[in-house]
C-alpha positions in Angstrom: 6.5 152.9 55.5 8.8 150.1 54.0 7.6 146.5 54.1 10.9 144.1 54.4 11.0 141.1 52.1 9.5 138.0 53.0 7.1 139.7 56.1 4.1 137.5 56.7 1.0 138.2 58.3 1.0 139.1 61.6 4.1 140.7 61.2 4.7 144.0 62.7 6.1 147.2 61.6 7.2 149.7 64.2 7.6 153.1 63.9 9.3 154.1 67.6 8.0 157.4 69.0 5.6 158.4 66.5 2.4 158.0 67.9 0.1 160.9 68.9 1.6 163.6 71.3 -0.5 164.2 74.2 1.5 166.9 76.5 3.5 165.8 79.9 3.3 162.0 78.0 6.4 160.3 76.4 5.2 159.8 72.4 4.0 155.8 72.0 4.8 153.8 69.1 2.9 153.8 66.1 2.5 149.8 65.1 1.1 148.3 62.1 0.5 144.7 61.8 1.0 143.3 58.1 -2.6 141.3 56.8 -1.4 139.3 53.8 -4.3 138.7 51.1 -5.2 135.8 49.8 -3.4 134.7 46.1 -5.7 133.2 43.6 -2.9 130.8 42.6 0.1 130.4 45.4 -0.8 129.2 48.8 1.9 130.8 51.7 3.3 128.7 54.6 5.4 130.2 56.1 8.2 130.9 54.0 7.3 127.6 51.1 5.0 128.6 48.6 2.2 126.0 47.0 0.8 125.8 44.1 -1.4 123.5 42.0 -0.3 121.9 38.7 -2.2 120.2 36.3 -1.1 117.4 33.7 -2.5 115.3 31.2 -2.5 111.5 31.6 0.1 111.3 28.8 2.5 114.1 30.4 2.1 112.0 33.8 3.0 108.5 32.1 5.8 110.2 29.8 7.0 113.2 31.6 6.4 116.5 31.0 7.8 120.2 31.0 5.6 123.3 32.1 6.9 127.2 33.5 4.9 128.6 35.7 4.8 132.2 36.5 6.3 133.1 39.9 4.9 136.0 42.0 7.2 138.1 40.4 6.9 137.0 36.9 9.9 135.6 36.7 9.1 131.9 34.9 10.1 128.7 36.7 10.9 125.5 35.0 8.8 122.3 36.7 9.4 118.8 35.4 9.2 115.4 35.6 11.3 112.7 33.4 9.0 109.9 35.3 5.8 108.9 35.9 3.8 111.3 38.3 1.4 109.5 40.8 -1.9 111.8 41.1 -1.5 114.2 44.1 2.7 113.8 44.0 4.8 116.4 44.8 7.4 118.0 43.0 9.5 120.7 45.2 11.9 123.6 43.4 14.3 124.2 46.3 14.8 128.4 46.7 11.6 128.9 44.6 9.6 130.4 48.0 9.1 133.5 49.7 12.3 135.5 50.3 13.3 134.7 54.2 13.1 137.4 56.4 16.4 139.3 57.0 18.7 136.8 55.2 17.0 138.1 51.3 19.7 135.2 50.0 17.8 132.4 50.7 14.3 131.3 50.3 11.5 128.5 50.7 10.9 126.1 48.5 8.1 126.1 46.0 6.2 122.5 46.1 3.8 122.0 43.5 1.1 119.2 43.6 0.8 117.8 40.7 -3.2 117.2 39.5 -4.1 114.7 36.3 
């Protein structure tokens, strides 16, 4: 069975004419639906990804630099030169889920940024 990139849940996979074969009967398909589980640290909508940051008072007032470890583990850089408000975004364009069928582009990763 092969799960394409960036499949969410309720996605199906379809295998055509393999289901059980009863004689005189065309063969059905055989259909899977994909259940996605919960991540303790990423939250998935749709094709974004969100995840919780947290900062001291002195990296919100004076900026700050922190890598985070993607789903992958591949390391993503999140930043701020400014100051951060308490519950402000910041958003890493491409830093999602793949999307499905074009594996080039992805969501955005948006990280809420906690003091």
């Amino acid at each position: 069975m092969h799960i394409e990139k960036g499949m969410k849940d309720g996605d199906e996979v379809v295998f055509e004419r393999e289901a059980e074969q009863v004689p005189d009967m065309i063969q059905g398909d055989l259909v899977f639906n994909v259940k996605q589980k919960p991540h303790g640290r990423f939250k998935r909508v749709n094709d974004n990804l969100f995840v919780d940051l947290s900062v001291t008072l002195e990296e919100a007032l004076l900026g700050f630099q922190r890598r985070l470890s993607h789903l992958d583990g591949h390391l993503v850089e999140v930043s701020a030169d400014e100051v951060s408000q308490p519950f402000s975004w910041k958003v890493i364009r491409g830093e999602g889920m793949p999307k499905r069928g074009i594996y080039s582009e992805h969501g955005d990763l948006h990280a809420k940024i906690n003091i």
